[in-house]
Every structure is written in C-alpha cells, then in structure tokens.
N, CA, C and O atoms as a GROMACS GRO file, in nm:
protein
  416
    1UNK      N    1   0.084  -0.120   0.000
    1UNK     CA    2   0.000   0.000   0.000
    1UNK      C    3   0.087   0.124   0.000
    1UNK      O    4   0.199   0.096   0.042
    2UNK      N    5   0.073   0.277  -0.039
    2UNK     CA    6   0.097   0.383  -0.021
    2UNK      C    7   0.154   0.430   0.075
    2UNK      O    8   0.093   0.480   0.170
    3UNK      N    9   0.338   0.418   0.064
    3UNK     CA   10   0.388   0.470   0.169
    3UNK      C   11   0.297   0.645   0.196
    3UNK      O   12   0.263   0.672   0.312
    4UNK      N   13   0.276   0.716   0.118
    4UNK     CA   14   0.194   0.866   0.177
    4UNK      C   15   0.071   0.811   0.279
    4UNK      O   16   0.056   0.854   0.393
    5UNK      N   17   0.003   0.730   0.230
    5UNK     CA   18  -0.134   0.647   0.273
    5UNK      C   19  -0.024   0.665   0.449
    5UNK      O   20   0.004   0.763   0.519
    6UNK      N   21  -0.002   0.567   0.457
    6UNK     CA   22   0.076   0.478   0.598
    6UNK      C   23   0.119   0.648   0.633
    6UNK      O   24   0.023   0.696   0.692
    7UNK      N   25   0.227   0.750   0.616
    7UNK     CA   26   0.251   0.857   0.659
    7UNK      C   27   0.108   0.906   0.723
    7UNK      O   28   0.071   0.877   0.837
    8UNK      N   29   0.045   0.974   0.641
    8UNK     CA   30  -0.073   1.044   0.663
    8UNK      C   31  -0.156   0.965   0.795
    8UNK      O   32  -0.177   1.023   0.902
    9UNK      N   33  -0.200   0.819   0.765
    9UNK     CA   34  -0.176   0.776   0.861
    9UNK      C   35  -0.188   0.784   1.012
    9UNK      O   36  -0.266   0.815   1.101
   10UNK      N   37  -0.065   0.736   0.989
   10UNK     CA   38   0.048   0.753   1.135
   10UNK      C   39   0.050   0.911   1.211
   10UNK      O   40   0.044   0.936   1.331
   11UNK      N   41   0.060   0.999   1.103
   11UNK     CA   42   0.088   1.137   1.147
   11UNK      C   43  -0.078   1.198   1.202
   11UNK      O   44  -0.076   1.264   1.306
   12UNK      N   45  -0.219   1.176   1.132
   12UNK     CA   46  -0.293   1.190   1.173
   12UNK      C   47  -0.330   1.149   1.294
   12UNK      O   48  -0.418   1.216   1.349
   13UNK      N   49  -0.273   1.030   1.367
   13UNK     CA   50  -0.288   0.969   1.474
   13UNK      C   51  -0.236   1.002   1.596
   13UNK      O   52  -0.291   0.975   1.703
   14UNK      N   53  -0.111   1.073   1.583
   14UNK     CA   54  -0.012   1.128   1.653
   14UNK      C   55  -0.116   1.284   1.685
   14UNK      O   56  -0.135   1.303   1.805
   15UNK      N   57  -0.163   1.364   1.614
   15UNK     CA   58  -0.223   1.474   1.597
   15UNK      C   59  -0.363   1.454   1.639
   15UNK      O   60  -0.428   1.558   1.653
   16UNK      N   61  -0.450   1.288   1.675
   16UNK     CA   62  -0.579   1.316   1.728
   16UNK      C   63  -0.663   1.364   1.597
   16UNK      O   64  -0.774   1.410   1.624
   17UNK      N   65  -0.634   1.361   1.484
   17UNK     CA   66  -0.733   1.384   1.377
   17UNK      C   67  -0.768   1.294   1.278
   17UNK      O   68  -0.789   1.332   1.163
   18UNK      N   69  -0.781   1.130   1.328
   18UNK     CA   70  -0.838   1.021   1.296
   18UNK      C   71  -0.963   0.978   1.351
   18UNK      O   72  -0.989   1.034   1.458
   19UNK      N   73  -1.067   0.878   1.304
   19UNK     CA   74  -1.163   0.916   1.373
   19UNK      C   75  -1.163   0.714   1.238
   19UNK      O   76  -1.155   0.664   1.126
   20UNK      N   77  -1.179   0.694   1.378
   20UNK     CA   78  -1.146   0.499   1.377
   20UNK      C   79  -1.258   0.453   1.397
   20UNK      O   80  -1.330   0.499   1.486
   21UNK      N   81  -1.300   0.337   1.305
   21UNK     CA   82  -1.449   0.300   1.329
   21UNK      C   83  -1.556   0.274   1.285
   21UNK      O   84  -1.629   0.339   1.361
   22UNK      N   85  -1.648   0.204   1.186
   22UNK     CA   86  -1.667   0.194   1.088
   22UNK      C   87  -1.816   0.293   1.178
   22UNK      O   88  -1.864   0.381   1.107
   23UNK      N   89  -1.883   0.278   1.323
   23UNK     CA   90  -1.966   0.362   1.331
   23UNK      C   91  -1.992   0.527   1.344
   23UNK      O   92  -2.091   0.596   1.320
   24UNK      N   93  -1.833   0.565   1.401
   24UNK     CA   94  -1.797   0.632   1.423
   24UNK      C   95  -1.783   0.741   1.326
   24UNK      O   96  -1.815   0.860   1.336
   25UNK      N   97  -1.706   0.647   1.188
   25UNK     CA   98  -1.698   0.745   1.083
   25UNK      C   99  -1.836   0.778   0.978
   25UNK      O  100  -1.847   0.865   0.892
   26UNK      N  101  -1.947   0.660   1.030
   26UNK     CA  102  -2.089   0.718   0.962
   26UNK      C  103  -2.138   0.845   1.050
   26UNK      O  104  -2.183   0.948   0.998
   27UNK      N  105  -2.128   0.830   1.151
   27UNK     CA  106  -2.159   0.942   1.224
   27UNK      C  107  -2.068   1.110   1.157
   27UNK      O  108  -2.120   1.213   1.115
   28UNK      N  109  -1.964   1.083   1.168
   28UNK     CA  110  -1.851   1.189   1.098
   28UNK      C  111  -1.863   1.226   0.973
   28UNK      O  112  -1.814   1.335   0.942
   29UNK      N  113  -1.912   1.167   0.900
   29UNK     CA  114  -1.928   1.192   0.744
   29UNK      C  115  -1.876   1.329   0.697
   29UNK      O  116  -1.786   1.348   0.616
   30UNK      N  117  -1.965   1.443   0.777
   30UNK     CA  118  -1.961   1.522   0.740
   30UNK      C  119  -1.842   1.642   0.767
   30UNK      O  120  -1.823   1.757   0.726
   31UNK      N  121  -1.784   1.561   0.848
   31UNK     CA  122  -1.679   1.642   0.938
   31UNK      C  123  -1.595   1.607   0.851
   31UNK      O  124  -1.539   1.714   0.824
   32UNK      N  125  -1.525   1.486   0.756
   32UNK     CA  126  -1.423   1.413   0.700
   32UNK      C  127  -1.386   1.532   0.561
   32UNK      O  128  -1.442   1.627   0.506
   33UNK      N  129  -1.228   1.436   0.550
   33UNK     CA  130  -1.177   1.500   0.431
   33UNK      C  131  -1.131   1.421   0.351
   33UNK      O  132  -1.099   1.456   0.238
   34UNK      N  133  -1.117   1.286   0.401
   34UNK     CA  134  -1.113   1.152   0.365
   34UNK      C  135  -1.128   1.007   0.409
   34UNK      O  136  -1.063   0.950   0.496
   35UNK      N  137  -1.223   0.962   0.336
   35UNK     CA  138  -1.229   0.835   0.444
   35UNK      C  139  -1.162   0.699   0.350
   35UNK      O  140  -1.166   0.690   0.227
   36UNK      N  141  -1.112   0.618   0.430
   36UNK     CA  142  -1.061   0.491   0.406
   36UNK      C  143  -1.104   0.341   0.462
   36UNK      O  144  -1.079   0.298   0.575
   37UNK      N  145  -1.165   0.281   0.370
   37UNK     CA  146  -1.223   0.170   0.405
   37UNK      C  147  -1.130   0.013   0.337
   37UNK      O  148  -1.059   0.011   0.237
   38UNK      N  149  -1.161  -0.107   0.433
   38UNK     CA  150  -1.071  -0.209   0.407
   38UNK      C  151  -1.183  -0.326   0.331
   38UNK      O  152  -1.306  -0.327   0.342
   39UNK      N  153  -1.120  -0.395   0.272
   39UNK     CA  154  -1.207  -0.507   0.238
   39UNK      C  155  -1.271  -0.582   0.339
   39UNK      O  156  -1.343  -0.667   0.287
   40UNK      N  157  -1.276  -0.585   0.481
   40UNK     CA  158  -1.353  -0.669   0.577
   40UNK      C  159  -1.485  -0.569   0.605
   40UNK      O  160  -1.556  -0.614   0.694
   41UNK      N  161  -1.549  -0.398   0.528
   41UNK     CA  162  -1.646  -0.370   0.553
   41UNK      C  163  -1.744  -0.433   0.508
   41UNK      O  164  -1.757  -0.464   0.390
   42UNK      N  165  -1.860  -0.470   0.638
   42UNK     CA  166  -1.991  -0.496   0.600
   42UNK      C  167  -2.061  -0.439   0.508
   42UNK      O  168  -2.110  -0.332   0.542
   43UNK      N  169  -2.087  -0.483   0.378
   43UNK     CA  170  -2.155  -0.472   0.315
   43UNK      C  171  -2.262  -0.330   0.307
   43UNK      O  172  -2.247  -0.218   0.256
   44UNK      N  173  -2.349  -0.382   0.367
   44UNK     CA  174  -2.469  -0.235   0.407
   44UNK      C  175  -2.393  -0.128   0.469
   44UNK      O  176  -2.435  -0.012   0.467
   45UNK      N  177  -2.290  -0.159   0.520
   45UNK     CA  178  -2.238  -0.015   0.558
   45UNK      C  179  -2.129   0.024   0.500
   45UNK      O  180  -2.089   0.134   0.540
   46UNK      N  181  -2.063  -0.031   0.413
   46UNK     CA  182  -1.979   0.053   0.298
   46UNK      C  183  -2.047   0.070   0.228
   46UNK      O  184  -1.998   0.152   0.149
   47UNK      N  185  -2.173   0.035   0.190
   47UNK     CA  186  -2.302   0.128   0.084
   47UNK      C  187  -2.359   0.250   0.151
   47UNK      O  188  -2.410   0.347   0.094
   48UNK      N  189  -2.342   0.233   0.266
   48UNK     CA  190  -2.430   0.348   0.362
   48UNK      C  191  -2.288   0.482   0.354
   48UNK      O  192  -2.292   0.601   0.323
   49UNK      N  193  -2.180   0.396   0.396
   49UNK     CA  194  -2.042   0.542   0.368
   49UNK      C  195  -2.046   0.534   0.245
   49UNK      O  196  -2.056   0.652   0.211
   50UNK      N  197  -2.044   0.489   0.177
   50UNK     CA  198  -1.999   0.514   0.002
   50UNK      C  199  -2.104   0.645  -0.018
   50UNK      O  200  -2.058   0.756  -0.044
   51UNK      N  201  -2.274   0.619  -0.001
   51UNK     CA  202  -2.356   0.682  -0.021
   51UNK      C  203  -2.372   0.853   0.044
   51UNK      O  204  -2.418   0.953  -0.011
   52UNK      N  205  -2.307   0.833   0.194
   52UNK     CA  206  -2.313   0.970   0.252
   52UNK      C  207  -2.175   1.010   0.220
   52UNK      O  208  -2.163   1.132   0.225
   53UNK      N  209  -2.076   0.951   0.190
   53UNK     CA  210  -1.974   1.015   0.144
   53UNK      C  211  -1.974   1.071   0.014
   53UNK      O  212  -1.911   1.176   0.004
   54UNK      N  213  -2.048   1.011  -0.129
   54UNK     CA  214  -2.084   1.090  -0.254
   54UNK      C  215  -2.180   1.226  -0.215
   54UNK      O  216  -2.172   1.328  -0.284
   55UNK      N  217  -2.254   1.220  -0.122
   55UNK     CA  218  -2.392   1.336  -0.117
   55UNK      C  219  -2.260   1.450  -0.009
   55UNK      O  220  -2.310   1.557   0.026
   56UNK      N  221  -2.181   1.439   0.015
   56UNK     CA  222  -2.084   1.526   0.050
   56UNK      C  223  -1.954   1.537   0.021
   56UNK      O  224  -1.866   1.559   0.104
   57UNK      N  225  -1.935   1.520  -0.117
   57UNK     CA  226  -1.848   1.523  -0.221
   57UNK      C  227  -1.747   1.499  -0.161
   57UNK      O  228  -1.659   1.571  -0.208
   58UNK      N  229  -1.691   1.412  -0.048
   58UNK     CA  230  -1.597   1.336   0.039
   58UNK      C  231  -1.515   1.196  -0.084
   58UNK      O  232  -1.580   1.110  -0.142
   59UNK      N  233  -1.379   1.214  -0.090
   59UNK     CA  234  -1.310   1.126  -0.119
   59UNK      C  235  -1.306   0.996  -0.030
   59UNK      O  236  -1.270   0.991   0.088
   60UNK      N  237  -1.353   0.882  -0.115
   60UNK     CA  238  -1.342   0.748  -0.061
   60UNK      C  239  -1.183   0.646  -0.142
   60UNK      O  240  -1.144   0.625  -0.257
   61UNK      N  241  -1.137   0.611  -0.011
   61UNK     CA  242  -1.002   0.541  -0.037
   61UNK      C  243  -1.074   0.396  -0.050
   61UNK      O  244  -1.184   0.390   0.004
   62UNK      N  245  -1.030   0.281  -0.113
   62UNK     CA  246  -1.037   0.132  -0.115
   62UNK      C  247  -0.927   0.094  -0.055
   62UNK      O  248  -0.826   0.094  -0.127
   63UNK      N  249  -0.915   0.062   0.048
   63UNK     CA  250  -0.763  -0.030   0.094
   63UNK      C  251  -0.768  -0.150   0.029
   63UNK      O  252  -0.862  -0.219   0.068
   64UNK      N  253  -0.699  -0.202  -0.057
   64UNK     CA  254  -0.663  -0.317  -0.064
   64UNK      C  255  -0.614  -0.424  -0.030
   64UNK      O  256  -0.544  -0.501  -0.096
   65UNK      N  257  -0.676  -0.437   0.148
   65UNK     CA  258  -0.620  -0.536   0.224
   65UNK      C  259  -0.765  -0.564   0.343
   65UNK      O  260  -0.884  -0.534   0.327
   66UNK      N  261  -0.707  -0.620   0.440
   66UNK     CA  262  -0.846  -0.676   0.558
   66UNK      C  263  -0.785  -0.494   0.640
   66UNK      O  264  -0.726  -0.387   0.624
   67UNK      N  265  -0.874  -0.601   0.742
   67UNK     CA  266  -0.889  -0.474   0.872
   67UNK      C  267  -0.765  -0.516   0.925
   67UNK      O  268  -0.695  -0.428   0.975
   68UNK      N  269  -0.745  -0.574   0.925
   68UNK     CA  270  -0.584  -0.623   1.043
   68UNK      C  271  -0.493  -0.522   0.969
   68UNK      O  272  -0.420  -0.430   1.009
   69UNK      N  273  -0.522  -0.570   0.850
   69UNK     CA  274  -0.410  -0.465   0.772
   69UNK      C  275  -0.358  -0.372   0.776
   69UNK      O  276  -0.239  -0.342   0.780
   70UNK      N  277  -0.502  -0.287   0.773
   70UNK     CA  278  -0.505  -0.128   0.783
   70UNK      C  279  -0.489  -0.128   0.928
   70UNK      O  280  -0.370  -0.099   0.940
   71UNK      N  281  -0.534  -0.142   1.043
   71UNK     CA  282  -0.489  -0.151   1.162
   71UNK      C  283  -0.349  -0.119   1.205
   71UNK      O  284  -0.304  -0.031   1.278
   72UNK      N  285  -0.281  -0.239   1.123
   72UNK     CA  286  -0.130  -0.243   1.173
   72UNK      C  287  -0.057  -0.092   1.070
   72UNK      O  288   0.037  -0.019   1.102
   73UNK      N  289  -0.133  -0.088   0.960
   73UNK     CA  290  -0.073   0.056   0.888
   73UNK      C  291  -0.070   0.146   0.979
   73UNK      O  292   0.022   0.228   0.975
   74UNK      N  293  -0.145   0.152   1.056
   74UNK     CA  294  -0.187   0.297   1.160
   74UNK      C  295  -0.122   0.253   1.275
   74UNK      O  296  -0.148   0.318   1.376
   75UNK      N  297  -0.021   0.130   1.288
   75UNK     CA  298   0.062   0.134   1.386
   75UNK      C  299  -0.040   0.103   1.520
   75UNK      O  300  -0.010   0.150   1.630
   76UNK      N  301  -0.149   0.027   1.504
   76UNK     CA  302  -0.283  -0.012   1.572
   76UNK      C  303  -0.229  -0.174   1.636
   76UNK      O  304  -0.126  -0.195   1.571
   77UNK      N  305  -0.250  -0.290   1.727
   77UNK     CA  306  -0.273  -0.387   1.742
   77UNK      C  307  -0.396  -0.447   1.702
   77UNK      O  308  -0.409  -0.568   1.719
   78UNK      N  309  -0.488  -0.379   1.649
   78UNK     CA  310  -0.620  -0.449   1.633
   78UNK      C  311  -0.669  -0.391   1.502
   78UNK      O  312  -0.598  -0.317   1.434
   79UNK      N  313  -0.775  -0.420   1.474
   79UNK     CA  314  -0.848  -0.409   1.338
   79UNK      C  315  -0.893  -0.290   1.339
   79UNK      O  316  -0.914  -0.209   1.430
   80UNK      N  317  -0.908  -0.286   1.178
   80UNK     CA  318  -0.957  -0.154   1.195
   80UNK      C  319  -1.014  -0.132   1.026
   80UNK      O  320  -0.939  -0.126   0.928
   81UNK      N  321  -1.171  -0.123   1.024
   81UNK     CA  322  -1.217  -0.142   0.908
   81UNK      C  323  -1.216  -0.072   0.819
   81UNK      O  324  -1.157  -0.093   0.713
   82UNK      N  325  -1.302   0.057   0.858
   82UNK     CA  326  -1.297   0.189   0.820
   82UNK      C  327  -1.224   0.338   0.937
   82UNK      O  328  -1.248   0.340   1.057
   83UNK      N  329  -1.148   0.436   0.872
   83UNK     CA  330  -1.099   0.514   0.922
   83UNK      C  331  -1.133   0.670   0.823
   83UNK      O  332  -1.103   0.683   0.705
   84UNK      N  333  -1.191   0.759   0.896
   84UNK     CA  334  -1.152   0.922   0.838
   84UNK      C  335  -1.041   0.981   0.877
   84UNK      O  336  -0.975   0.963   0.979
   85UNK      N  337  -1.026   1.044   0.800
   85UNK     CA  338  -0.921   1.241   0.858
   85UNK      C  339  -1.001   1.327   0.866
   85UNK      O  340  -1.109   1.318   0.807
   86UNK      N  341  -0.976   1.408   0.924
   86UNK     CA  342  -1.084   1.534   1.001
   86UNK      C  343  -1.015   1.624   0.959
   86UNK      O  344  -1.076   1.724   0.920
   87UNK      N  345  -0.851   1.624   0.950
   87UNK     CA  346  -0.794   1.700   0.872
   87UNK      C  347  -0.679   1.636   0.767
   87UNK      O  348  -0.643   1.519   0.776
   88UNK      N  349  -0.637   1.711   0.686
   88UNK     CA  350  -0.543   1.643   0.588
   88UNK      C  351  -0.509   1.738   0.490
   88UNK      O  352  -0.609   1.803   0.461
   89UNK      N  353  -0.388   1.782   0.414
   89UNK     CA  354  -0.390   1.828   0.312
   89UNK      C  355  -0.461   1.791   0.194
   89UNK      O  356  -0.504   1.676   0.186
   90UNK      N  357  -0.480   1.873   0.098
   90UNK     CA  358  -0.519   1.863  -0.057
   90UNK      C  359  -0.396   1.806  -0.125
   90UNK      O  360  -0.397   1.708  -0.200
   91UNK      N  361  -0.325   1.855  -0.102
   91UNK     CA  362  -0.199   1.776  -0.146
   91UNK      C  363  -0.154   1.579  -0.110
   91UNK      O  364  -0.100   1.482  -0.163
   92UNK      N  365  -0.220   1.620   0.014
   92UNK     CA  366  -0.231   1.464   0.043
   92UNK      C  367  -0.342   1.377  -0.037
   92UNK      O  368  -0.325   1.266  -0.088
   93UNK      N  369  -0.437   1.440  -0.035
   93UNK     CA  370  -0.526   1.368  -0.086
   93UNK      C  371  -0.540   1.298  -0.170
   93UNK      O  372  -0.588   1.186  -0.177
   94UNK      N  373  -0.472   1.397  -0.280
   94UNK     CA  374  -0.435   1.384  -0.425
   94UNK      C  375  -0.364   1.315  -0.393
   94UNK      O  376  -0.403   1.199  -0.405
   95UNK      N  377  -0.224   1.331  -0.335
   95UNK     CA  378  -0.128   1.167  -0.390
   95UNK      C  379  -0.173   1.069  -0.335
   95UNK      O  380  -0.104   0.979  -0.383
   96UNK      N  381  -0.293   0.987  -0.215
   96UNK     CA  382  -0.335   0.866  -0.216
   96UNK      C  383  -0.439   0.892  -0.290
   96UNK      O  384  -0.476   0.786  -0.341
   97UNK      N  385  -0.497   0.970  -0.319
   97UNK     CA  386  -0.581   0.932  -0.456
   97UNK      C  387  -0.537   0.873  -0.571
   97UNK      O  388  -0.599   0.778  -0.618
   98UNK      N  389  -0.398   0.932  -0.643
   98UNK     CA  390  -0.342   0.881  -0.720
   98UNK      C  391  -0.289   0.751  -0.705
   98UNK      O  392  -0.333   0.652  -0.764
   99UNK      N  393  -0.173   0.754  -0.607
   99UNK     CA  394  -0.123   0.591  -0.558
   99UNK      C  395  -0.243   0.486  -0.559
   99UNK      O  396  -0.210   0.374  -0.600
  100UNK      N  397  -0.360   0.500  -0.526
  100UNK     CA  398  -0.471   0.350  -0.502
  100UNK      C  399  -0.526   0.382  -0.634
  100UNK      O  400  -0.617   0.301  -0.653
  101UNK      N  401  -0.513   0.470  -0.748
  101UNK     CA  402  -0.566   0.429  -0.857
  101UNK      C  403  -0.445   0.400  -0.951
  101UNK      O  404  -0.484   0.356  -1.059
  102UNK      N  405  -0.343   0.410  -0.944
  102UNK     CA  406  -0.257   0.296  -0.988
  102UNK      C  407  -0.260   0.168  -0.914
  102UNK      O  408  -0.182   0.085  -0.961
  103UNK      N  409  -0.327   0.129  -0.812
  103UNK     CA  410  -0.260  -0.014  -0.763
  103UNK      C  411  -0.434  -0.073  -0.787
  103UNK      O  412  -0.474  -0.156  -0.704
  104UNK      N  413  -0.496  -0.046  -0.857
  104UNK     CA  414  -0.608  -0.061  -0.914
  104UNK      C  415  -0.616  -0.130  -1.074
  104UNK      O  416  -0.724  -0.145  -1.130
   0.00000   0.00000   0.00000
C-alpha cells in the first residue's frame, strides 16, 4: 500500500485527527476529508459510507487489504475497518488518490 497512505496515517494519529471506526466514521461523514475503508467492511455499511460520502463530495479510499491490515498501517494492534481524517492536506489527498488508482 501507499507509503503517503501509511505517513498520513500515522501522522494523523499522533495529531488526534483520525476518527477509527466503521460507526464512528458514519456518524462523521460530514466532518471528514477523507475516508478509508478495508475489504472486511460490511456490506450495508460501505453502501451506507460510500452513499453519505458521494452526497458530500468526500473522497473514498479502497484499501486493498483486511482490517488487520489497515490496523497495523496505523501502527494499531487491532483491526480496523474503516478510518476518516478530520484534517489532511489537498496535497495529500491527491497523492493517495493517485497511488490507489494505480494499484487498481
């Protein structure tokens, strides 16, 4: 995955502007600047973020791995399905936007 992805990350976490959780971040929707979801989301509710994340023109990441995955990216012991940023550069955005649509 996206060494920027894993930075951004890590550094959001350190800073308290991650927001971990697959309920957590339906609740947040609107607060986000990007959200990132793993292949272990339930179904109805990566349709439910996919859906409130298009009606608030919010960038959605695909991780290409489980929750353990992304977990341990964020330097986590445990899973972790879906994750937002509350804050983040534009500049960031754009390069894991770009990086996961090349590994696509």
């Amino acid at each position: 995955m996206s060494k920027i992805l894993e930075k951004n990350l890590k550094d959001a976490r350190k800073e308290g502007t991650l927001i971990m959780g697959s309920k957590q971040v339906l609740q947040s929707v609107k607060n986000s600047k990007l959200i990132v979801l793993s292949q272990s989301v339930e179904k109805q509710i990566y349709e439910k973020i996919e859906t409130d994340a298009k009606n608030e023109k919010i960038p959605l990441v695909n991780f290409q791995g489980t929750s353990v995955a992304l977990g341990k990216l964020c330097g986590l012991q445990f899973r972790m399905s879906s994750i937002s940023f509350k804050s983040i550069d534009d500049a960031n955005i754009k390069s894991i936007l770009k990086d996961t649509e090349t590994e696509n």
